[in-house]
Backbone as CSV, one residue per row, in Angstrom:
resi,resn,N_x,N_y,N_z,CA_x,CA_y,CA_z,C_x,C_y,C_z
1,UNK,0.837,-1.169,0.000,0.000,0.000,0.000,0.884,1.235,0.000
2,UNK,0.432,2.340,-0.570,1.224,3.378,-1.036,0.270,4.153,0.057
3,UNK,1.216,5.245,0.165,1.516,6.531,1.343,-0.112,7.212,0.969
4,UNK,-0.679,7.562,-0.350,-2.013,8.208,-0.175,-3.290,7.059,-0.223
5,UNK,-2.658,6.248,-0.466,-3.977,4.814,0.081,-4.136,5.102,0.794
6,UNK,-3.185,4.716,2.095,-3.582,4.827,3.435,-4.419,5.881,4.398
7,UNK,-3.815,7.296,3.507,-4.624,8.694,3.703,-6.337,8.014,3.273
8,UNK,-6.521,7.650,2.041,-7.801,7.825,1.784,-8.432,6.583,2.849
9,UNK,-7.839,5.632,2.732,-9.146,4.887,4.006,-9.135,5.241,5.354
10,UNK,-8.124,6.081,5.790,-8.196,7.021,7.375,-8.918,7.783,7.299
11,UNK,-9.588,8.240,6.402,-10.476,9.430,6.368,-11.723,9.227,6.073
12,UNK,-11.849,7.622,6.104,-13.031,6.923,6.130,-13.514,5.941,7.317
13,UNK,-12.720,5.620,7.957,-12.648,4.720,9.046,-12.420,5.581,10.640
14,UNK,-13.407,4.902,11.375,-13.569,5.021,12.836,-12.941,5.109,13.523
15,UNK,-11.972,4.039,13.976,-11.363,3.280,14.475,-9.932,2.942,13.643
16,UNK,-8.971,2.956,14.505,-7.837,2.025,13.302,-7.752,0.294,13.929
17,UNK,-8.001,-0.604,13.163,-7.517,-1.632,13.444,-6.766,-2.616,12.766
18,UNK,-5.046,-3.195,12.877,-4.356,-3.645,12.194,-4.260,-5.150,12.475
19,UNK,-4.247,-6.370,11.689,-4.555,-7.706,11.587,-3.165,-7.948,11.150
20,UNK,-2.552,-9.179,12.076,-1.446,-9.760,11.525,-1.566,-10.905,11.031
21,UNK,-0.635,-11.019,9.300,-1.054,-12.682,9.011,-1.391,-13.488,9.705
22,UNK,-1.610,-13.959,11.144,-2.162,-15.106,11.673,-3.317,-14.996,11.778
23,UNK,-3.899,-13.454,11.569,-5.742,-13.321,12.178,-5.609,-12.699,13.058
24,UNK,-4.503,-12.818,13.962,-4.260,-11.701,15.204,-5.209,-10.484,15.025
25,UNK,-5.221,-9.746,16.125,-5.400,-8.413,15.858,-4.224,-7.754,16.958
26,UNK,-3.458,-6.520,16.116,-2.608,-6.088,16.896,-3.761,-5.385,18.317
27,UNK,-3.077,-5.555,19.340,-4.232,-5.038,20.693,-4.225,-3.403,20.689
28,UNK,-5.435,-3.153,20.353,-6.529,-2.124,20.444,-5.700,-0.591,20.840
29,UNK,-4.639,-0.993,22.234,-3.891,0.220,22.487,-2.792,0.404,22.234
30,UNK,-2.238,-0.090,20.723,-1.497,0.473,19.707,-0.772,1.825,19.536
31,UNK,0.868,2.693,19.451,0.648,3.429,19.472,1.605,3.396,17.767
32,UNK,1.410,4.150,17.136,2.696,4.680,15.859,3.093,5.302,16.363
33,UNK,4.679,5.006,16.871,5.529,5.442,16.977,6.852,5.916,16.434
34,UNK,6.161,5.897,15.215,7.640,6.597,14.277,6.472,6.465,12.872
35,UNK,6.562,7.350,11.803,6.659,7.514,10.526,8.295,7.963,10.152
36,UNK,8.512,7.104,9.165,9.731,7.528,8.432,10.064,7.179,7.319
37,UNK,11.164,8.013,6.492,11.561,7.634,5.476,12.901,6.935,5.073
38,UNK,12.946,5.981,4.770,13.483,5.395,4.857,14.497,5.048,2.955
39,UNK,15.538,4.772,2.747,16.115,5.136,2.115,17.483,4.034,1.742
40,UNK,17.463,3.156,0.574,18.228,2.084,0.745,19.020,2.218,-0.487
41,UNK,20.580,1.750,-0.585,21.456,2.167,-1.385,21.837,1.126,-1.152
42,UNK,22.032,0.032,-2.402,23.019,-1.276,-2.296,23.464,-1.585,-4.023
43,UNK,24.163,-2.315,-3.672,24.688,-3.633,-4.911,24.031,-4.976,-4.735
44,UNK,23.799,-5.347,-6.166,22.263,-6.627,-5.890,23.702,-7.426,-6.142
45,UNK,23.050,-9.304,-6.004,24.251,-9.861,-6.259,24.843,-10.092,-7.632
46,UNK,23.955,-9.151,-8.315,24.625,-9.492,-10.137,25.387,-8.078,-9.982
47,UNK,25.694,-7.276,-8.911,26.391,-6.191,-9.357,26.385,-4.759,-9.491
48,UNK,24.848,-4.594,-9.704,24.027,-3.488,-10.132,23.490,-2.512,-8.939
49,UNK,24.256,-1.855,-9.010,24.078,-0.632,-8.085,22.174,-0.368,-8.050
50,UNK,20.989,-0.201,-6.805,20.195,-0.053,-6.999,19.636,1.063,-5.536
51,UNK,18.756,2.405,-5.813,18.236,2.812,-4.559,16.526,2.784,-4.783
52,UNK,16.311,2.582,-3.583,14.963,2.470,-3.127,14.436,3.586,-2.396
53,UNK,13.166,3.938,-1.720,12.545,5.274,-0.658,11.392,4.183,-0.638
54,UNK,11.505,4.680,0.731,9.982,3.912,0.947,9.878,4.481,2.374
55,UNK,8.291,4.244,2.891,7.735,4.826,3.882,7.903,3.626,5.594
56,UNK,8.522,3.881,6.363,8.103,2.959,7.452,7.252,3.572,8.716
57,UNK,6.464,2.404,9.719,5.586,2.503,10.103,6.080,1.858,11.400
58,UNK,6.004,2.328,12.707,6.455,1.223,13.664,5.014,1.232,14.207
59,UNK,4.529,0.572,14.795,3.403,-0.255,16.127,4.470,-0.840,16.784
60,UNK,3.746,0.170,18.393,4.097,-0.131,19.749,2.723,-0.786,20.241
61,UNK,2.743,-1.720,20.925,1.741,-1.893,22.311,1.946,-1.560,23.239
62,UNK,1.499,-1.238,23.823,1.567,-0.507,25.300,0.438,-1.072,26.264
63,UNK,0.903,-0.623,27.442,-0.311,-0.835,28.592,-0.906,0.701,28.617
64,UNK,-0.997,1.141,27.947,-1.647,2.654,28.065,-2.885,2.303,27.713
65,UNK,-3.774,1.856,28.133,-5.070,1.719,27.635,-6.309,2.767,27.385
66,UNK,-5.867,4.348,28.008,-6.452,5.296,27.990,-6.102,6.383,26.707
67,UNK,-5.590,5.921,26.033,-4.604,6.860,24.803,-5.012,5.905,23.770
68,UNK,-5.768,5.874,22.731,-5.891,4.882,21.709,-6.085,5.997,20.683
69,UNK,-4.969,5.684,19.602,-4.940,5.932,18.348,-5.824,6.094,17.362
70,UNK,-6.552,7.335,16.823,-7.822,7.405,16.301,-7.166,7.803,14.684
71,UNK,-7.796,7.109,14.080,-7.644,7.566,12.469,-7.200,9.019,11.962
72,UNK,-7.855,9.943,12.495,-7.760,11.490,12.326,-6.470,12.111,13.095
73,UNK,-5.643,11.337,14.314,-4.608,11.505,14.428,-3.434,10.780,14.141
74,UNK,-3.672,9.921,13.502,-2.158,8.805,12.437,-2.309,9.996,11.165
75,UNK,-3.348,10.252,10.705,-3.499,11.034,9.671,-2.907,12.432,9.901
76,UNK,-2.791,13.098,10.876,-2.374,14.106,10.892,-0.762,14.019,11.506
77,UNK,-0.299,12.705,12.003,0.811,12.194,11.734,1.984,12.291,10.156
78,UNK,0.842,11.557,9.332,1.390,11.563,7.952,1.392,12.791,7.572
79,UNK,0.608,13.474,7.422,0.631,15.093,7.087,1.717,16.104,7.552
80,UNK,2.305,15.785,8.715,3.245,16.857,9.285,4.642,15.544,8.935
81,UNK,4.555,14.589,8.977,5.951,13.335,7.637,6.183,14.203,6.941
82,UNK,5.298,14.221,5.867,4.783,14.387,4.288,5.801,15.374,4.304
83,UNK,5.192,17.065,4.775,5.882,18.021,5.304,7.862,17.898,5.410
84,UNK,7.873,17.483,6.845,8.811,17.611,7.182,9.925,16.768,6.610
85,UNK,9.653,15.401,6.494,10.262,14.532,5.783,10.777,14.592,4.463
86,UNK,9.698,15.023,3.717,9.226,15.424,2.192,9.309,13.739,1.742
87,UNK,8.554,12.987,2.591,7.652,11.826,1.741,7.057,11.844,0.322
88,UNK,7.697,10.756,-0.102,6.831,10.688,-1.558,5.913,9.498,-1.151
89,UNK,4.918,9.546,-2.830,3.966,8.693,-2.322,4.946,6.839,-2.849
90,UNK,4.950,6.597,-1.683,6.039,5.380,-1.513,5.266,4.174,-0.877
91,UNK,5.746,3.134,-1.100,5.344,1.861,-0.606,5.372,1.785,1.025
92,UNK,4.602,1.568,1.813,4.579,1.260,3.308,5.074,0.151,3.571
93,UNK,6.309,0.145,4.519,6.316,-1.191,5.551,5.883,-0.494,6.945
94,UNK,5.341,-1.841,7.542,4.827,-1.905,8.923,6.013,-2.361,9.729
95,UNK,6.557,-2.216,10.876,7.267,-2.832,11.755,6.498,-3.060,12.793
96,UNK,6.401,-4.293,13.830,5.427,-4.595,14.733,6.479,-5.492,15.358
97,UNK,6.630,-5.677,16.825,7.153,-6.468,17.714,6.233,-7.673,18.205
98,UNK,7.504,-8.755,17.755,6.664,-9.865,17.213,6.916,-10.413,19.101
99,UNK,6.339,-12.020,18.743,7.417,-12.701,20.256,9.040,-12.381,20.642
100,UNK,9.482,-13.217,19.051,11.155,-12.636,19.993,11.518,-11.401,19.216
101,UNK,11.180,-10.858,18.145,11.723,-9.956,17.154,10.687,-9.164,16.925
102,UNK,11.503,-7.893,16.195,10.529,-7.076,15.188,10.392,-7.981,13.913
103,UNK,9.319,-8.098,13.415,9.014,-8.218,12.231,7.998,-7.269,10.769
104,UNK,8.853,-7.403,10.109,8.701,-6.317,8.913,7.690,-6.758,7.851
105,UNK,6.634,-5.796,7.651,5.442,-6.569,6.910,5.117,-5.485,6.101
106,UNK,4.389,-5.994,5.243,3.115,-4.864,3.958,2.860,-4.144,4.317
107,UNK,1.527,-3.562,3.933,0.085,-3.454,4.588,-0.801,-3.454,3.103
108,UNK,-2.002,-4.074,3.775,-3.108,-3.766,2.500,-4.582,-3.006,3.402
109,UNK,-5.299,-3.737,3.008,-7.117,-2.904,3.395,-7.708,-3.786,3.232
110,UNK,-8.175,-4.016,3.549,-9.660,-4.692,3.833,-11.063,-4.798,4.854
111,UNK,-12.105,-4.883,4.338,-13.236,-4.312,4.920,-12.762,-3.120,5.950
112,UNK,-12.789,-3.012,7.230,-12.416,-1.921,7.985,-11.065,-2.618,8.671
113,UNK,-9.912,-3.409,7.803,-8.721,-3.627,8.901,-7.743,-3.165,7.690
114,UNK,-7.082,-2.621,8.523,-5.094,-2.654,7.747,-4.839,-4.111,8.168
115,UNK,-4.151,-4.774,7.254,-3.643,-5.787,7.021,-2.373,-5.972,7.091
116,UNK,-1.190,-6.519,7.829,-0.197,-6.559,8.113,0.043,-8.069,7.060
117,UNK,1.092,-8.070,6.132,0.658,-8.779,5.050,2.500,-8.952,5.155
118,UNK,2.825,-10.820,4.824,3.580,-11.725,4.663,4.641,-10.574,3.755
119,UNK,6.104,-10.777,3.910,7.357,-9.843,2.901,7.864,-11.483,2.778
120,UNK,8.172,-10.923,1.346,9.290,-12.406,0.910,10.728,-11.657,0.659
121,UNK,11.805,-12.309,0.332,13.027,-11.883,-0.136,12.874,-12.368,-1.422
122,UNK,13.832,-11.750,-2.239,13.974,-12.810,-3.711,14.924,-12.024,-3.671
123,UNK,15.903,-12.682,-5.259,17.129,-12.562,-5.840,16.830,-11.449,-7.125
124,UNK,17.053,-10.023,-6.828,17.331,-9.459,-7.626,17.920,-9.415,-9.437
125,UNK,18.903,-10.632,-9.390,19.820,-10.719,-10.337,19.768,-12.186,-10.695
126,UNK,18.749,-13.259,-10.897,18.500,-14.274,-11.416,19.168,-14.598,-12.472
127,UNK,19.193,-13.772,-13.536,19.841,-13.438,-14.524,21.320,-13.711,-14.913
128,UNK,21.927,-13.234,-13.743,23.243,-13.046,-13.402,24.096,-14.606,-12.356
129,UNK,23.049,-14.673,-11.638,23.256,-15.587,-10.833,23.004,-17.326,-11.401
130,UNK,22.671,-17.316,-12.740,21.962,-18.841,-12.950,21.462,-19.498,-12.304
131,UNK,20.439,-18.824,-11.962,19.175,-19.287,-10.968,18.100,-20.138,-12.115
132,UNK,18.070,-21.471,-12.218,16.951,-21.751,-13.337,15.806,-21.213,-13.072
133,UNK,14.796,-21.029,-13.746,14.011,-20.514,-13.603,12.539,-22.081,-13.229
134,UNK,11.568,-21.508,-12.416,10.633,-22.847,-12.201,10.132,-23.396,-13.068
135,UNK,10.348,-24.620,-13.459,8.956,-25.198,-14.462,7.972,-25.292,-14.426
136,UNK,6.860,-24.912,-14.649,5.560,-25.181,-14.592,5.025,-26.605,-14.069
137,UNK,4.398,-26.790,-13.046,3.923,-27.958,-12.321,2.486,-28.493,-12.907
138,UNK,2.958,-29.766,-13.779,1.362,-30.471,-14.406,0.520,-31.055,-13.391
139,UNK,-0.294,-31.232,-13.483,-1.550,-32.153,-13.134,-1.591,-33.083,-13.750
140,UNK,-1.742,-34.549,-13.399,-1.338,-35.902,-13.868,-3.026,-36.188,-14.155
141,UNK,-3.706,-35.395,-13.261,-5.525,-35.193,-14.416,-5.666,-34.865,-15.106
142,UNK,-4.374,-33.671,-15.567,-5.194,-33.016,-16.907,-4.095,-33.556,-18.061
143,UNK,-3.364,-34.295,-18.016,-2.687,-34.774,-18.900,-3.617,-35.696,-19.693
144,UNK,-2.616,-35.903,-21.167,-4.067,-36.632,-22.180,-3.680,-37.910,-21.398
145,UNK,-4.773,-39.078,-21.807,-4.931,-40.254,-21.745,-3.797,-41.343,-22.310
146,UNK,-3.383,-42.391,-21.983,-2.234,-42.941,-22.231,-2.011,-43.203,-23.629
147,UNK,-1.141,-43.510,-24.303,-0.805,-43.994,-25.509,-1.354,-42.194,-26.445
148,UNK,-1.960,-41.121,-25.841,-1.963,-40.231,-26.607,-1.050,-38.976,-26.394
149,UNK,0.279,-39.221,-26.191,1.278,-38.479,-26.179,1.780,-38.378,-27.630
150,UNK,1.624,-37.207,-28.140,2.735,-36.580,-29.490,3.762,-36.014,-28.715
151,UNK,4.790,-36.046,-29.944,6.143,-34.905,-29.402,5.404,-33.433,-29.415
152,UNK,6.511,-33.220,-28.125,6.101,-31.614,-28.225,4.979,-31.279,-27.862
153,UNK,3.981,-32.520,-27.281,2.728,-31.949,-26.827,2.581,-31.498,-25.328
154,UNK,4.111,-31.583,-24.607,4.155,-31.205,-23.130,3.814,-32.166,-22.076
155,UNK,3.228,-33.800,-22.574,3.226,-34.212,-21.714,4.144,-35.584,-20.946
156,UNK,5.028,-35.327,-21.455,6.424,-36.305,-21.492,7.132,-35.429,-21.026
């Protein structure tokens, strides 16, 4: 989710409530404790110099149960970022403190939750690296019937 997504469903929603891939719900007295911009400069492993910007998001829990985070003030959070930071409209990660670690996630939308959504790694430079690429996985149902294999028909 990009930096003015998130503006437009805060300015529609009640309540903020964020769901972690398990179904979790992060607990209710949530605080954002950091918007930032964040800013990455590397060499992939084929070589290639590459930079990134993107937006991060921390969630704290707290025992503060009298202070809960209302839509109209995360929003006016991002607004004085935007400002000061000079945020572009950039991809969001979430940071959330997991059991033993922080862990670094998406976010998407759905019905009335932010969605704290699965990050994969991959290899930049496949290309470079002779990484084969996957073969396509058949179904031994949808293959023809025996004795009707031609060449070249993919199923050999």
């Amino acid at each position: 989710m990009k930096l003015s997504e998130i503006k437009t469903f805060l300015k529609n929603q009640s309540e903020l409530r964020f769901q972690l891939p398990n179904g979790e719900l992060v607990p209710e007295n949530f605080h954002v404790t950091e918007v930032g911009k964040v800013t990455r400069h590397f060499i992939d492993c084929g070589g290639k110099e590459r930079k990134e910007e993107g937006v991060n998001f921390q969630l704290w829990a707290t025992d503060d149960y009298n202070h809960r985070l209302h839509p109209e003030k995360l929003l006016q959070i991002i607004t004085l970022s935007e400002r000061v930071l000079d945020l572009q409209d950039c991809q969001i990660e979430v940071e959330y403190q997991g059991d033993n670690t922080i862990g670094k996630f998406g976010l998407a939308f759905e019905g009335n939750s932010f969605l704290l959504t699965s990050k994969q790694t991959d290899c930049l430079a496949k290309d470079k690296c002779d990484i084969p690429e996957k073969k396509p996985r058949l179904k031994m149902a949808n293959l023809p019937a025996a004795g009707a294999c031609t060449p070249g028909g993919g199923c050999c």
